[in-house]
Residue frames as a rotation matrix with the C-alpha (Angstrom) as fourth column:
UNK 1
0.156 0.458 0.875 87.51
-0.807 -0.452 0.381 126.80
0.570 -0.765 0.299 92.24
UNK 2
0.957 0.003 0.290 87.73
-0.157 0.847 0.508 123.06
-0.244 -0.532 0.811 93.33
UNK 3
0.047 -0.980 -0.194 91.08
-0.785 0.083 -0.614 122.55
0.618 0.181 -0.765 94.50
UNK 4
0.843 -0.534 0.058 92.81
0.396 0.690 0.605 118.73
-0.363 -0.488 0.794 96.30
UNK 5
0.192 -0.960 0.205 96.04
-0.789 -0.275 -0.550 119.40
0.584 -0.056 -0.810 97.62
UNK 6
0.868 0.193 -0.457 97.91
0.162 0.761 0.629 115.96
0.469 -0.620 0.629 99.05
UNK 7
0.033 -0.904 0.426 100.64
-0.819 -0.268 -0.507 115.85
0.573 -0.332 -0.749 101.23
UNK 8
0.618 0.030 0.786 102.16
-0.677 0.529 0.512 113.44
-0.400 -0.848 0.347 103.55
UNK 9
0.988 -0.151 0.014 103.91
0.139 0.863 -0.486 111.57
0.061 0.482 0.874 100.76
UNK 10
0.309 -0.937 0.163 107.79
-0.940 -0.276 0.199 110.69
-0.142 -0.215 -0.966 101.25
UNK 11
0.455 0.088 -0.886 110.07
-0.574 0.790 -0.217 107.70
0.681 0.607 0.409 101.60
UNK 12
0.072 0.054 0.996 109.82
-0.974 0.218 0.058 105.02
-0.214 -0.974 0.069 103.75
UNK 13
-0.795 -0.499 0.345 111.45
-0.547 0.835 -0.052 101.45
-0.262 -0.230 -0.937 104.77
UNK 14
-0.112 0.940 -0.323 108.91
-0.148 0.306 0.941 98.64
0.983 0.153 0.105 103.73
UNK 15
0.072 0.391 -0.918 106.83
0.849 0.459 0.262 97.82
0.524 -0.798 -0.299 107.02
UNK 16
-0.920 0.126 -0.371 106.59
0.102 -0.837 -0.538 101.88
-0.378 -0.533 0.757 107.88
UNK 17
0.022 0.998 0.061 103.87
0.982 -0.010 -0.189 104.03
-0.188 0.064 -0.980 107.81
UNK 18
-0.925 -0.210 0.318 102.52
0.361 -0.751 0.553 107.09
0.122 0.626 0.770 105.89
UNK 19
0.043 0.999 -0.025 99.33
0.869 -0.050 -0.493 109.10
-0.494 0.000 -0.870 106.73
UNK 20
-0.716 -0.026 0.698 98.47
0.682 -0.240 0.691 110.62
0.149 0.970 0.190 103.72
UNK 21
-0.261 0.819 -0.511 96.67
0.586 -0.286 -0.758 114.02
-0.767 -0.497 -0.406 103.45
UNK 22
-0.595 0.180 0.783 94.10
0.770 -0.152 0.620 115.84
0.230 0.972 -0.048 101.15
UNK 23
-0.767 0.178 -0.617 92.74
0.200 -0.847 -0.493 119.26
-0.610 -0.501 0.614 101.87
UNK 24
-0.324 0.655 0.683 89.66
0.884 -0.047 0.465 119.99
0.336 0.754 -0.564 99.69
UNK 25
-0.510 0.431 -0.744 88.02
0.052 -0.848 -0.527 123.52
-0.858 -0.308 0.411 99.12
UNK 26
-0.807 0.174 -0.564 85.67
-0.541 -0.602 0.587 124.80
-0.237 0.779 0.580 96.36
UNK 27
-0.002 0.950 -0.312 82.54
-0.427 0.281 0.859 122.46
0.904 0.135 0.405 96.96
UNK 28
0.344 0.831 0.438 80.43
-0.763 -0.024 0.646 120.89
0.547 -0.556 0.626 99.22
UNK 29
-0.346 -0.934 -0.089 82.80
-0.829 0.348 -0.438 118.78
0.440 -0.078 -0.894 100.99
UNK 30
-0.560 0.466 0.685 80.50
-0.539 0.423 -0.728 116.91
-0.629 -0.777 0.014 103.71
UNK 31
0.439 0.840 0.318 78.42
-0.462 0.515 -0.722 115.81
-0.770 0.170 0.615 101.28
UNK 32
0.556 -0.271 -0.786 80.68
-0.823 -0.045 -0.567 114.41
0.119 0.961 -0.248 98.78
UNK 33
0.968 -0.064 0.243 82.34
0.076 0.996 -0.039 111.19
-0.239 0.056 0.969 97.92
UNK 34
0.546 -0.837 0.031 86.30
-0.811 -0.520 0.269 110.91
-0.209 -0.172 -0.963 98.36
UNK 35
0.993 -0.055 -0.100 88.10
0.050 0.997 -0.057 108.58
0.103 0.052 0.993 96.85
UNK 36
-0.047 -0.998 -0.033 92.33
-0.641 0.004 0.768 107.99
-0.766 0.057 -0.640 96.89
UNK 37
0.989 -0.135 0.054 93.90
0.121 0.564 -0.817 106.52
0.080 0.815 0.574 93.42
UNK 38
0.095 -0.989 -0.116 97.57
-0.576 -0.150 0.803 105.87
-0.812 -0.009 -0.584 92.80
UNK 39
0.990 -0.040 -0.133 99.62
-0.121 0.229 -0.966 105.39
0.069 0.973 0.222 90.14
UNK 40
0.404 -0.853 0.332 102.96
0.021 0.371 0.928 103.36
-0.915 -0.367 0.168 90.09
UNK 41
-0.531 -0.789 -0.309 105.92
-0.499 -0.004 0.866 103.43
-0.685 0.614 -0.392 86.79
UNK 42
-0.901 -0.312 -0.300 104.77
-0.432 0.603 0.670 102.08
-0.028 0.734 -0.679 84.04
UNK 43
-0.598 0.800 -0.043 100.86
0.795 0.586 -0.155 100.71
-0.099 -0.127 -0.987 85.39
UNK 44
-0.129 0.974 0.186 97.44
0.515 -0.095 0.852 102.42
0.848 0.206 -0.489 85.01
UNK 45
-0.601 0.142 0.786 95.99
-0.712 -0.542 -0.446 104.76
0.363 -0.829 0.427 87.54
UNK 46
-0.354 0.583 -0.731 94.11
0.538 0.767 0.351 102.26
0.765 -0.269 -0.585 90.23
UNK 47
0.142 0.580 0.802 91.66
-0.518 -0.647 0.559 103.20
0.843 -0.495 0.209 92.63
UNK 48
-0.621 -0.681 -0.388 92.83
0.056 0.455 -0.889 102.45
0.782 -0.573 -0.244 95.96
UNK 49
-0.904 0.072 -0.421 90.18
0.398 -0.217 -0.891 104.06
-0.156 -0.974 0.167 98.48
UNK 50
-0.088 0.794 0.601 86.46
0.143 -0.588 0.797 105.38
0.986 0.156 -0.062 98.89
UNK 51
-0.866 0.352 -0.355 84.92
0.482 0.403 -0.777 106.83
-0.131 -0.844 -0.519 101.43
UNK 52
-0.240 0.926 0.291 81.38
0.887 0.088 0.453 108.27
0.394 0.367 -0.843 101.80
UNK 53
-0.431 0.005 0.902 79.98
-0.393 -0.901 -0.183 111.23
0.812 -0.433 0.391 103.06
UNK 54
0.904 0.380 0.198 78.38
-0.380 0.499 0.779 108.93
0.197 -0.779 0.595 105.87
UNK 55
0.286 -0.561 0.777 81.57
-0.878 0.171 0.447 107.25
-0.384 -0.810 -0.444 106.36
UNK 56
0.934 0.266 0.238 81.06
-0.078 0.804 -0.590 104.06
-0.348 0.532 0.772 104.31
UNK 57
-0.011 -0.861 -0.508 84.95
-1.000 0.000 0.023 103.00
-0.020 0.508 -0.861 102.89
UNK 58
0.911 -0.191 0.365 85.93
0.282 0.935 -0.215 100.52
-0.300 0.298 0.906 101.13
UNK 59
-0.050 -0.992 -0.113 89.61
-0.580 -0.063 0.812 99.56
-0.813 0.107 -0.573 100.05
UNK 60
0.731 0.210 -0.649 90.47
-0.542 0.757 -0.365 97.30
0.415 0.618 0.668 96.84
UNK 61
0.653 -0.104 -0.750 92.17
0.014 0.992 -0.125 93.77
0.757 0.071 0.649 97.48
UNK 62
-0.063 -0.998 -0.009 96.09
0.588 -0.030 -0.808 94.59
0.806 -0.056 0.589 98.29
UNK 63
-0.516 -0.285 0.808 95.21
-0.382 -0.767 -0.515 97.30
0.767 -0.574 0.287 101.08
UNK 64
0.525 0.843 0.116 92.81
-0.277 0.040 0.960 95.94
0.805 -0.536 0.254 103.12
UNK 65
0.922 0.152 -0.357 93.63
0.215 0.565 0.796 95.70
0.323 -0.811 0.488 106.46
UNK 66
-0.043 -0.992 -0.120 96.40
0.959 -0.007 -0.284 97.74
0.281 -0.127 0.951 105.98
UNK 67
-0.820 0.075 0.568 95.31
0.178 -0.909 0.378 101.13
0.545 0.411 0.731 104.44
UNK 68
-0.452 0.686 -0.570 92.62
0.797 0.024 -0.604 103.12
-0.401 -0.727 -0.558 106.52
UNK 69
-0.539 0.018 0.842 90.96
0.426 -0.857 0.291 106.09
0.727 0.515 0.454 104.60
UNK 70
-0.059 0.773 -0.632 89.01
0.990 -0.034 -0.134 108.59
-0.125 -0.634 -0.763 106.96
UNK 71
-0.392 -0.317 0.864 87.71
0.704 -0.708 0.060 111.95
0.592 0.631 0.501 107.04
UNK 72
-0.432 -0.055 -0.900 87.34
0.852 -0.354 -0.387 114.87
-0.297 -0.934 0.200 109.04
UNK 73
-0.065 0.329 0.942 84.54
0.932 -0.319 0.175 117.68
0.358 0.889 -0.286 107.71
UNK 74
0.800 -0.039 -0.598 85.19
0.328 -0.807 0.491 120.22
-0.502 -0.589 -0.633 110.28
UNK 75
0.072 -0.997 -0.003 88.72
-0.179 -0.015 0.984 120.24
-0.981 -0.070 -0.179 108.37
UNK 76
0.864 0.383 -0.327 87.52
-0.322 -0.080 -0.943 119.40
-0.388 0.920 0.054 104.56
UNK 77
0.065 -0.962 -0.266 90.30
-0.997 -0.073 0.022 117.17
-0.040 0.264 -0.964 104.73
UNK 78
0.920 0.382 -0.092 90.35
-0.387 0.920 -0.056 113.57
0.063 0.087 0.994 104.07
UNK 79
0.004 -0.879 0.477 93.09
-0.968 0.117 0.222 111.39
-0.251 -0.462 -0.850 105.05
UNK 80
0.735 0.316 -0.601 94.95
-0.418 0.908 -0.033 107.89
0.535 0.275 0.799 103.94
UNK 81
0.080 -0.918 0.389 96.98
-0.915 0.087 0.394 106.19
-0.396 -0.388 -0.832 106.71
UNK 82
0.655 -0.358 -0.666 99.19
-0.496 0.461 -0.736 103.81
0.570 0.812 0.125 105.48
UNK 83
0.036 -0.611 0.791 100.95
-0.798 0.460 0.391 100.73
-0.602 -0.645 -0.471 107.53
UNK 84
0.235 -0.399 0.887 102.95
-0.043 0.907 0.419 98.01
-0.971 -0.137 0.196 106.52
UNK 85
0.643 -0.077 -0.762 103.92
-0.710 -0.435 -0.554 99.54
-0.289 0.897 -0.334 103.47
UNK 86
0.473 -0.563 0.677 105.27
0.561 0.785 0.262 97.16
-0.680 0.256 0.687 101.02
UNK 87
-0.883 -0.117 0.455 107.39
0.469 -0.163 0.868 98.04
-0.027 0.980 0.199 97.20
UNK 88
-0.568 0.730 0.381 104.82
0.781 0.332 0.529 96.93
0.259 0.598 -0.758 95.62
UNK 89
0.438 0.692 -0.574 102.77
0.725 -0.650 -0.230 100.62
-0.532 -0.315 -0.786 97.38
UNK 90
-0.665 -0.715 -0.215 105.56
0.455 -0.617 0.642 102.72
-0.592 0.330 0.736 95.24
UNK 91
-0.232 0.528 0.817 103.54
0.971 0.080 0.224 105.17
0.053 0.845 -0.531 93.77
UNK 92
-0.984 0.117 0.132 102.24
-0.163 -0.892 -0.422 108.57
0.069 -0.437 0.897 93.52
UNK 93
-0.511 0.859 0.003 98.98
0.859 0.511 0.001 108.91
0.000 0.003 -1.000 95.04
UNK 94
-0.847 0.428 0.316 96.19
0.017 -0.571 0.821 110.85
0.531 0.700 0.476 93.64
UNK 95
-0.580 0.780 -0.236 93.02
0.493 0.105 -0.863 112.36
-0.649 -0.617 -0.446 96.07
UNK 96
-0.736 0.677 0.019 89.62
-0.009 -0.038 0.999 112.56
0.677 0.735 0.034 93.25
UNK 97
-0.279 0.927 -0.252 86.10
0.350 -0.147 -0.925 113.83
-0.894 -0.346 -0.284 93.80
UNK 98
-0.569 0.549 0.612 83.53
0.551 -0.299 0.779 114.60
0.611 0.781 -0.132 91.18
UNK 99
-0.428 0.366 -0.826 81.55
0.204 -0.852 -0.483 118.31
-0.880 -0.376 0.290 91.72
UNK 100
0.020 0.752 -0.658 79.07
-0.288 -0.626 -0.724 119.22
-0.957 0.204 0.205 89.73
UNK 101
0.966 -0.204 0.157 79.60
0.257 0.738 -0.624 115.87
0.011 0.643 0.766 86.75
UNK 102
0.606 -0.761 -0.231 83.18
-0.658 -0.315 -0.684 117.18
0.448 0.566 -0.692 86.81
UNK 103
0.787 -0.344 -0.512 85.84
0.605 0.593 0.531 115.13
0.121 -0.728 0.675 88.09
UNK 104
0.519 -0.642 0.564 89.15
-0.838 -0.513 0.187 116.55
0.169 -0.570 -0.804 90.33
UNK 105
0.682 -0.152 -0.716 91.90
0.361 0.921 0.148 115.73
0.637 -0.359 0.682 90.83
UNK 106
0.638 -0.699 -0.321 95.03
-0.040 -0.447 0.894 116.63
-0.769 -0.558 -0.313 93.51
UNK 107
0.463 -0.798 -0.386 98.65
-0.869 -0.321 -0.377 117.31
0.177 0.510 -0.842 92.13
UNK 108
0.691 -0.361 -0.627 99.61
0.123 0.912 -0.390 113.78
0.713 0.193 0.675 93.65
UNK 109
0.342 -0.851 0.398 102.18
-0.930 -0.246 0.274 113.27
-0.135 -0.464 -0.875 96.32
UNK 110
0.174 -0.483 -0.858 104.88
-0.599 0.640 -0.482 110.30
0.782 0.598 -0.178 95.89
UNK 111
0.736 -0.090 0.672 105.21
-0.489 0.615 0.618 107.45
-0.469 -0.783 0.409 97.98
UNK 112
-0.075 -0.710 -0.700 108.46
-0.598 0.594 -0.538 105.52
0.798 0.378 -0.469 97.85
UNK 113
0.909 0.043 0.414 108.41
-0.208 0.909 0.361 102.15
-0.361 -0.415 0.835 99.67
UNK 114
-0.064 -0.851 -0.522 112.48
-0.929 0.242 -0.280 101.24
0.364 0.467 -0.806 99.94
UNK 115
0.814 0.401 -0.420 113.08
-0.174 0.858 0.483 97.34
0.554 -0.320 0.769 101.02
């Protein structure tokens, strides 16, 4: 029933931009936490984005001030824009929510960062 679907992901020069979407259906969207993770060759999934159902986001280290997460609950769509994309963003990125103790995840869309 709970489905993330991302899109937006493609490949782009370093110093472009990428605004990353996640539809969500099959729970209580508004009131849920949204988070963005990505996973790059060879490394660990990392968690890249939160935001709140108030709005509340935080970013880890490497994005800040780059990466903007925001969401839109008329639309049950959350959203990650991406500027100044470096490499080092190569990854596929992954939109996650937990519904009912489960976690979710999307199918991933790929970000290439060329230099």
């Amino acid at each position: 029933q709970v489905q993330l679907v991302e899109s937006g992901g493609g490949l782009v020069q370093a110093g472009g931009s990428l605004r990353l979407s996640c539809a969500a259906s099959g729970f209580i969207f508004s009131g849920n936490v949204m988070t963005w993770y990505r996973q790059a060759p060879g490394k660990q999934r990392e968690w890249v984005a939160i935001i709140t159902s108030d709005g509340i986001t935080d970013y880890v280290d490497s994005v800040k001030g780059r990466f903007t997460v925001s969401r839109d609950n008329a639309k049950n769509t959350v959203y990650l824009q991406m500027n100044s994309l470096k490499p080092e963003d190569t990854a596929v990125y992954y939109c996650h929510t937990r519904w009912r103790g489960t976690p979710y995840w999307g199918q991933g869309t790929q970000v290439t960062v060329s230099s």
